[in-house]
C-alpha positions in Angstrom: 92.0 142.9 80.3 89.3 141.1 78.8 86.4 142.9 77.8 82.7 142.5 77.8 81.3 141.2 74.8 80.7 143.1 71.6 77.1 142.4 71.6 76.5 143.2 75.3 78.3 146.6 74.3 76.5 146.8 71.2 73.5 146.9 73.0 74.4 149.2 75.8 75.2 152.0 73.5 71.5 151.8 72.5 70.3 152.1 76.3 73.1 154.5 77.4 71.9 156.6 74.5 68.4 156.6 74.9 68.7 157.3 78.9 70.9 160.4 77.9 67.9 161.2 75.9 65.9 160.8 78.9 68.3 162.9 80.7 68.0 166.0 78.6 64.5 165.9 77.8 62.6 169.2 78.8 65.9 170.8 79.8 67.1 174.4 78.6 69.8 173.7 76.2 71.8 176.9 77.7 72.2 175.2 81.2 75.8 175.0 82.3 77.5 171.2 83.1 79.1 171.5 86.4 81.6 168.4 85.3 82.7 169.9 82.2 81.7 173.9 83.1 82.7 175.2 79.7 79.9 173.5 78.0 76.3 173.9 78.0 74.2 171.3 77.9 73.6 171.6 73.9 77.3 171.5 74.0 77.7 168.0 75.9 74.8 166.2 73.9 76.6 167.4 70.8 80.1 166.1 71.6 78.5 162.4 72.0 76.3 162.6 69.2 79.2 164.0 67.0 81.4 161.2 68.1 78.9 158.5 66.9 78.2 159.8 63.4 82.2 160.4 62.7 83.1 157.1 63.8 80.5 155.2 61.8 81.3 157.7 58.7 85.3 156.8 59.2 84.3 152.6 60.1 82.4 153.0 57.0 85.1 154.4 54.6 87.0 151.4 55.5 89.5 153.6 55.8 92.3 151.6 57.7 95.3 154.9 58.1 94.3 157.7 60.7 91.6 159.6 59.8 91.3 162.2 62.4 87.8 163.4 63.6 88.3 166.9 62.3 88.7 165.4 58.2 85.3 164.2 58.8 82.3 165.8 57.6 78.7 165.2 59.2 75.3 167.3 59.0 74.9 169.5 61.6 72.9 168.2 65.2 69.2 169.4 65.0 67.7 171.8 66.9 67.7 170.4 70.7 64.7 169.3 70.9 65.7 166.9 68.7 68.9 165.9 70.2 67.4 162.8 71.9 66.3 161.3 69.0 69.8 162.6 66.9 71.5 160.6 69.4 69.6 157.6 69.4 70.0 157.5 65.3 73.6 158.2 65.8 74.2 155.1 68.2 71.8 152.6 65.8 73.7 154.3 63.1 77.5 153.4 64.7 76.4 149.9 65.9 75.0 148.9 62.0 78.2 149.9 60.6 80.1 148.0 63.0 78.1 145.1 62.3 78.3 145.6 59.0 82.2 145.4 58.4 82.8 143.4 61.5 83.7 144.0 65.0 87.3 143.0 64.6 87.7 144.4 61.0 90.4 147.1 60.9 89.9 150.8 60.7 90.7 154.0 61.8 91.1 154.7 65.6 93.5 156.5 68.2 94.4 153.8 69.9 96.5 150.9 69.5 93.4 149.0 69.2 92.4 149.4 65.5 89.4 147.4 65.1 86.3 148.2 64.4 84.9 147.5 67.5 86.8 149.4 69.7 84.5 152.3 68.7 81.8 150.1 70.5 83.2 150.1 73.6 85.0 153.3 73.8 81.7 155.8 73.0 79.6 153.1 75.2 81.5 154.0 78.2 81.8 157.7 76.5 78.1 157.8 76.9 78.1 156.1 80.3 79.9 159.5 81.7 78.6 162.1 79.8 75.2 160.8 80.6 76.3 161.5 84.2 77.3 165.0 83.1 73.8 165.8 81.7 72.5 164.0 84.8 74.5 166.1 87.0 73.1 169.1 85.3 69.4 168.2 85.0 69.3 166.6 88.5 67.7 163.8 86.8 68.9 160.5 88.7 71.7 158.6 87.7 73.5 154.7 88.1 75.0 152.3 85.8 74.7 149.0 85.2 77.4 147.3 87.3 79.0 145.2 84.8 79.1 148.3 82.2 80.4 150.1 85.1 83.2 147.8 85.7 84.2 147.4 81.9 84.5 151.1 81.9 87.0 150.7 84.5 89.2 147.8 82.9 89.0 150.0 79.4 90.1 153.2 81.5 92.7 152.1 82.9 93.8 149.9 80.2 94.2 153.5 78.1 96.2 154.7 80.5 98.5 152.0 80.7 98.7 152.1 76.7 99.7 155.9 76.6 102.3 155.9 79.6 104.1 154.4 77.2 103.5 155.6 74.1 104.5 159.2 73.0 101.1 160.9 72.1 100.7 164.9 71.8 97.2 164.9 72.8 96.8 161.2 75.4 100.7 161.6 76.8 100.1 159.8 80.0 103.8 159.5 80.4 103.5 161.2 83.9 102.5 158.3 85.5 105.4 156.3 84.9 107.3 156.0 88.6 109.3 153.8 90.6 107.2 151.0 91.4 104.2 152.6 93.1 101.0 150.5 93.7 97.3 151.8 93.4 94.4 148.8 94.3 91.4 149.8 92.5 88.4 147.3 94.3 85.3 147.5 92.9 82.3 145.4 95.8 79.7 145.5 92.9 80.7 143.5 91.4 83.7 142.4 93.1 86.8 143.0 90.6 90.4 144.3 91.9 92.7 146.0 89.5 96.1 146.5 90.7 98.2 149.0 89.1 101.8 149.2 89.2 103.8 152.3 88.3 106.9 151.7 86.9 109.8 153.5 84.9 108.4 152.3 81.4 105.1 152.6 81.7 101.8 151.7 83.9 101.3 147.9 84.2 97.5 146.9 84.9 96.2 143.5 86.3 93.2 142.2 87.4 93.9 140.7 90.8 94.0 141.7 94.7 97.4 142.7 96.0 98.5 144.8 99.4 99.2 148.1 97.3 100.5 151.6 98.7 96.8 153.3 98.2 93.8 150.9 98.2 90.4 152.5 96.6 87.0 151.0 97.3 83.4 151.6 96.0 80.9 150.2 93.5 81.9 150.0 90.5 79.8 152.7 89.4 81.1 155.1 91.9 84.8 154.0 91.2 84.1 155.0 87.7 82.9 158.4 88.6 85.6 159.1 91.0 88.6 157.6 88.4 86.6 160.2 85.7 86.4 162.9 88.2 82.6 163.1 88.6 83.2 162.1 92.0 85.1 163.9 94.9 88.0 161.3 95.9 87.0 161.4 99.5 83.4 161.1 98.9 81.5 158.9 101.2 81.1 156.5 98.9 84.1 156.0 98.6 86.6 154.3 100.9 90.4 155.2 100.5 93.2 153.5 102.6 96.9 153.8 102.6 99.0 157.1 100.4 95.9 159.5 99.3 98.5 161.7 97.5 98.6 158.6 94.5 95.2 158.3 94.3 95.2 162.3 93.9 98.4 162.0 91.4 96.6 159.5 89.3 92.7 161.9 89.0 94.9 164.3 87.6 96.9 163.2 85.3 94.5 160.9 83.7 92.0 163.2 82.3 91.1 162.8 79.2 
């Protein structure tokens, strides 16, 4: 599925990163996440700060075999007062290298996708969550732009799809291969469908409306949440028609 731009997702990482700035700001660093209740809030800034300075230190090596996050060496995050600012660095820092060497330049990923730019768009939408995470625990508000929201979605779901059928020790999604099963994912802000067909080789994703055996409905930016599981699946924001027991299946065995 076609993504947003690279400049568009260039540019959200810098507002997603500041607003999770915003998000922690004043907080104690101690405070428990109640998405992701083994970490504290120091914890969850950490992870998406750590993410952006490994990724611009691997796209920078032009390293183009797997490097894996764990052979890469960083300083270590500041004190959390200063995380806001850390992670604000950390996402000009990742979008300059990107630029640098070129969106579609290869490099190191875990994903079939091995440009450069894929690290764009997957610790945008990274950010977009976890921002709801720190949200979640501050009780800071929280929404996303609808057309981030949405792309979010598509690159979800097009993970998903990629690791049903591909063997992978730590992404297996092979348990959502099935027998021809049909989930409609329809987003009314902005109005995109994504049909997803389970099938014996692998999940098969489009982006059209179809009669399908579970039909999910929401903004975008709830249908996000609830496909992340930051959102109960029958929250009222949420409407769900048709086999609940898929939508259910599909939460739980697409966590990442």
């Amino acid at each position: 599925m076609k993504s947003l731009s690279h400049e568009r997702l260039a540019a959200a990482l810098g507002t997603e990163a500041e607003r999770f700035g915003m998000a922690i700001a004043g907080a104690a660093p101690d405070l428990r996440v109640p998405t992701c209740p083994e970490w504290t809030l120091r914890d969850l800034t950490c992870h998406v700060g750590i993410a952006y300075y490994k990724s611009a230190a691997i796209i920078a090596s032009r390293s183009t075999g797997y490097v894996p996050f764990e052979a890469v060496t960083i300083d270590e995050p500041p004190a959390f007062e200063a995380l806001g600012g850390w992670l604000r660095d950390g996402a000009q820092r990742l979008v300059a290298t990107v630029a640098e060497v070129g969106p579609e330049t290869p490099t190191s990923t875990w994903s079939p996708d091995r440009r450069a730019g894929f690290w764009t768009r997957r610790l945008t939408h990274e950010t977009v969550v976890h921002r709801a995470d720190a949200a979640f625990a501050t009780g800071t508000p929280y929404d996303v732009d609808a057309d981030l929201a949405a792309d979010g979605i598509s690159e979800g779901l097009g993970l998903a799809a990629a690791f049903s059928r591909l063997q992978h020790p730590a992404l297996d999604r092979t348990s959502l291969r099935g027998t021809g099963e049909t989930l409609l994912f329809h987003a009314t802000e902005p109005d995109v469908h994504w049909l997803v067909r389970r099938t014996p080789s692998g999940v098969e994703v489009a982006q059209e409306a179809a009669e399908a055996d579970v039909v999910v409905e929401g903004r975008a930016a709830d249908l996000l949440l609830a496909l992340t599981e930051r959102l109960a699946a029958d929250d009222a924001r949420l409407t769900v028609s048709g086999d609940a027991a898929l939508f259910h299946h599909w939460r739980e065995n697409t966590r990442f």
